[in-house]
N, C-alpha and C positions, 0 to 999 in steps of 0.2 A: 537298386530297384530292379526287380524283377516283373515284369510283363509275361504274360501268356493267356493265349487266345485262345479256350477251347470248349468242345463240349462237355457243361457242367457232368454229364452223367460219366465221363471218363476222369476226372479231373484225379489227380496225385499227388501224395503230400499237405501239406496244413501252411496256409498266408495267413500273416498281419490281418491283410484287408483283402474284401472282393469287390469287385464295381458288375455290378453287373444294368448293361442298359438298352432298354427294348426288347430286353429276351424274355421276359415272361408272356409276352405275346406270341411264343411263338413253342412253348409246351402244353398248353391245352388246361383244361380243366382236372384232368384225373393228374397230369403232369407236375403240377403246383407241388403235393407234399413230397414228390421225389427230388425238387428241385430244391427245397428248403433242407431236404435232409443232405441233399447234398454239399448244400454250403456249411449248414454244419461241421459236418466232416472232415471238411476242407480248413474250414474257419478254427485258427488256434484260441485258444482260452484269449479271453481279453480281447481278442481281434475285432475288427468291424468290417457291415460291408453297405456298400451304397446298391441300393437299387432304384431303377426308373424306371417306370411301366406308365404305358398306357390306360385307363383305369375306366369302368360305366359305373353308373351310379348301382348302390347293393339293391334299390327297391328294382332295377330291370336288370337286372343280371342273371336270374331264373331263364325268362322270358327271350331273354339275347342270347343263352346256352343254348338254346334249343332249334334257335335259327338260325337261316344263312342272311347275311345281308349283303349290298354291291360289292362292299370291300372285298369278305373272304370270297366272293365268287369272283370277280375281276384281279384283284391286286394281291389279298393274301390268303391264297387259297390252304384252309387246316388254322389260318390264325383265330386269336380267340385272345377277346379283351376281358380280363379278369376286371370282381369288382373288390377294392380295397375288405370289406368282408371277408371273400373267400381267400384273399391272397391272407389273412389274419388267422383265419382256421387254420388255414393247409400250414403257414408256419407256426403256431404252437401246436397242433398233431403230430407237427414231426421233427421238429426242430428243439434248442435249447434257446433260440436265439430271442433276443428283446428288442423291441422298439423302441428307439432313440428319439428319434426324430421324424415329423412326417412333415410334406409340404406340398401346396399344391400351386400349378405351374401353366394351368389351360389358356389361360388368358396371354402367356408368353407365347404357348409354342402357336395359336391360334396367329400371330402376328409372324411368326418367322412363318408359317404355312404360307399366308400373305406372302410374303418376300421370295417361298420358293415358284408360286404361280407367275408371281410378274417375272421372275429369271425365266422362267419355261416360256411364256407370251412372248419375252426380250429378245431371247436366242431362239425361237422359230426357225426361222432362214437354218440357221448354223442346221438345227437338229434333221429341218429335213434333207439337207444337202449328207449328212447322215445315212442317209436309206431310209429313217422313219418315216409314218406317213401320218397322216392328217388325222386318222382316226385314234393311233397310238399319244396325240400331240390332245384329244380331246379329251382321254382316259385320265390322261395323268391332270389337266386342269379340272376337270371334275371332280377325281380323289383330293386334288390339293383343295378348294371350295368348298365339296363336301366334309371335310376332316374339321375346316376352319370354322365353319358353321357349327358343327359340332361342339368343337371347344368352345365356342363362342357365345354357345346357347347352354353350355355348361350338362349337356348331352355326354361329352367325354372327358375326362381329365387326365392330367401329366404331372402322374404322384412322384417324388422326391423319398425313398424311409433311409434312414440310418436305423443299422439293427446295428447288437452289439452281442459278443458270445459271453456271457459269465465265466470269469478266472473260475479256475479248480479251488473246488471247496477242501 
C-alpha cells in the first residue's frame, strides 16, 4: 500500500483508489472541475475514490457563494462549502467518473463537534497554561457550537460519495 499526501493539482501517476477528505472545502468554486479532473487523471480505469466534504443545501449555495460568513472570516479564511449539486456538475464537466455511492453523515459529525467542545471546556487550564488566551479558547467553542447547530438544524451536511472510473472500453 502506498500512501501519499499531496496537492491534487501536482499529483503523479495513476491509483487504484483516492480518498480524498475535507479538501473540497478548501479549492473554491471555480476549483471543483480542476479538482475532479484531476482525480481522473490520477484514477486508473476501474479505480475508485472516496470523497468527504462538507456540503450546504443546493437551494442556498447561490446565495452562500456570494458571501462571507463567521467561519471564512474567522477560521477559514478563502474556504468555501460546496453544495452536492455543484460538486455533481463540476464532476461530469470534467471528469469520466461515476457515482457509486453517496451518504449523508450531519447528524454524526454534529455529535463528535459536541465531543470536540467539551475536550476544549475540559482542558481549559491545560490550553491556557499554553500561551492561549481567553478570547482564542471562545473562538474555537463558538465555531465548535456554531458548526453543530448547523449539522443539527440540517443547515450543513457531511457527504460520504464513492465515485468509480469506467475500465477502458
Amino acid at each position: 500500500i502506498e500512501l501519499k499526501f499531496c496537492d491534487y493539482r501536482h499529483v503523479e501517476g495513476q491509483y487504484s483508489k483516492i480518498v480524498s477528505i475535507e479538501m473540497l472545502e478548501a479549492v473554491g468554486h471555480a476549483g471543483l472541475q480542476p479538482f475532479f479532473a484531476a482525480c481522473d487523471k490520477a484514477l486508473q480505469p476501474g479505480g475508485r475514490a472516496m470523497i468527504q466534504v462538507i456540503t450546504i443545501p443546493d437551494r442556498k449555495y447561490n446565495a452562500y457563494r456570494y458571501s462571507c460568513d463567521w467561519i471564512r472570516k474567522h477560521i477559514f479564511p478563502g474556504g468555501h462549502v460546496p453544495s452536492v449539486g455543484a460538486i455533481t456538475k463540476a464532476m461530469a464537466k470534467a471528469s469520466s467518473l461515476h457515482l457509486d455511492n453517496f451518504e449523508q453523515h450531519g447528524a454524526d459529525y454534529a455529535e463528535t463537534l459536541n465531543h470536540w467542545r467539551q475536550t476544549l471546556l475540559t482542558r481549559r487550564g491545560e490550553i491556557l497554561e499554553l500561551g492561549y488566551d481567553e478570547s482564542f479558547l471562545r473562538k474555537w467553542e463558538y465555531y465548535f457550537a456554531y458548526c453543530q447547530a448547523g449539522f443539527s438544524a440540517d443547515i450543513i451536511d457531511l457527504a460520504q460519495m464513492v465515485l468509480s472510473k469506467p475500465e477502458k472500453s
